[in-house]
C-alpha positions in Angstrom: 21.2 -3.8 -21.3 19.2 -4.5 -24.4 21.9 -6.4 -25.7 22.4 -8.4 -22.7 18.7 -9.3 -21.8 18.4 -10.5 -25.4 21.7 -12.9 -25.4 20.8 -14.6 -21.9 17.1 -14.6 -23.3 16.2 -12.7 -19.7 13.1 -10.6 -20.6 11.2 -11.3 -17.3 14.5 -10.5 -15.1 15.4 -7.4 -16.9 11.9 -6.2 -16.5 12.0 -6.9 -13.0 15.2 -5.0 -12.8 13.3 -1.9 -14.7 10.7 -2.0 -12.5 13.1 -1.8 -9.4 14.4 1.2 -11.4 11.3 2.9 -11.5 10.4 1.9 -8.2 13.4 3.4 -6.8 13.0 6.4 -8.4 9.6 7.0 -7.8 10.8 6.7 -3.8 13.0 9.1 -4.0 10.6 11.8 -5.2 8.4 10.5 -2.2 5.6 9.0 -3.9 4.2 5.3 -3.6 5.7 3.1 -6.4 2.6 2.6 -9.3 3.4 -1.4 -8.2 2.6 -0.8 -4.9 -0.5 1.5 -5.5 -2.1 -1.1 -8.0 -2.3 -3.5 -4.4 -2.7 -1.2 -2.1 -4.6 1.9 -1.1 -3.9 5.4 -2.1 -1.4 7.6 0.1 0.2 11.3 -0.6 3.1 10.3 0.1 5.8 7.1 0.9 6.1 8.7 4.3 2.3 8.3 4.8 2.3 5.0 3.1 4.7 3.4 5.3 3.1 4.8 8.8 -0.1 3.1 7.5 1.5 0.4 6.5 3.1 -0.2 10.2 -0.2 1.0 11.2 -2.0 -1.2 9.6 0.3 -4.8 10.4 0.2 -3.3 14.2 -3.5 -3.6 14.1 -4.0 -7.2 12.6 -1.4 -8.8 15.0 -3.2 -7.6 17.7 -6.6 -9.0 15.8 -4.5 -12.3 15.3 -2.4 -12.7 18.4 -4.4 -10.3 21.2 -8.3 -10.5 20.5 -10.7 -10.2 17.6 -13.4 -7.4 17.1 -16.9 -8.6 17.7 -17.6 -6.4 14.4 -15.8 -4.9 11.8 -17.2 -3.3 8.7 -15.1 -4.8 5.6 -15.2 -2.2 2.9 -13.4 0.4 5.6 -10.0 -1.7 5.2 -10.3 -0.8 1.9 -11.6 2.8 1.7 -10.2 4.8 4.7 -11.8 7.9 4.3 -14.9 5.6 4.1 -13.9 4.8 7.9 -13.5 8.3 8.5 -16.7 9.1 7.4 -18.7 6.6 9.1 -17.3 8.0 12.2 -17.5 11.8 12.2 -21.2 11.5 9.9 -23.2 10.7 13.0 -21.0 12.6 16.0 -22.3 15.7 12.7 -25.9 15.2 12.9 -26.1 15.0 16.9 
């Protein structure tokens, strides 16, 4: 492969390919590629991952196509056991 990237001069394609190695692998141990968890948030599993992921695109094409929220708290898209907290804190201290 070495030989190969260097004769075609192909260093940014044959990284590409290693990442898709190491992506693939990674999947098939049934853990979230490191790609993907750089971008994204943190899961257990690929499993997990993807049902958040449908999950997730379900949600904002009912936002986009259905009707908006009249409020949305921004840092819980990002941090969903911030979301989780936020709702059980108060139903706790009633």
């Amino acid at each position: 492969m070495a030989n190969y990237c260097s004769h075609f001069n192909c260093s940014v394609g044959c990284m590409n390919i290693q990442n898709l190695r190491d992506a693939l692998d990674t999947m098939f141990d049934a853990k979230v590629p490191n790609l993907w968890r750089k971008v994204s948030w943190p899961s257990s599993s690929i499993g997990f991952w993807f049902t958040e992921l449908l999950e997730r695109n379900d949600q904002f094409s009912k936002w986009v196509f259905e009707d908006r929220p009249k409020c949305f708290w921004l840092t819980g898209f990002f941090n969903a056991q911030g979301i989780f907290l936020r709702v059980v804190y108060p139903l706790l201290m009633a």
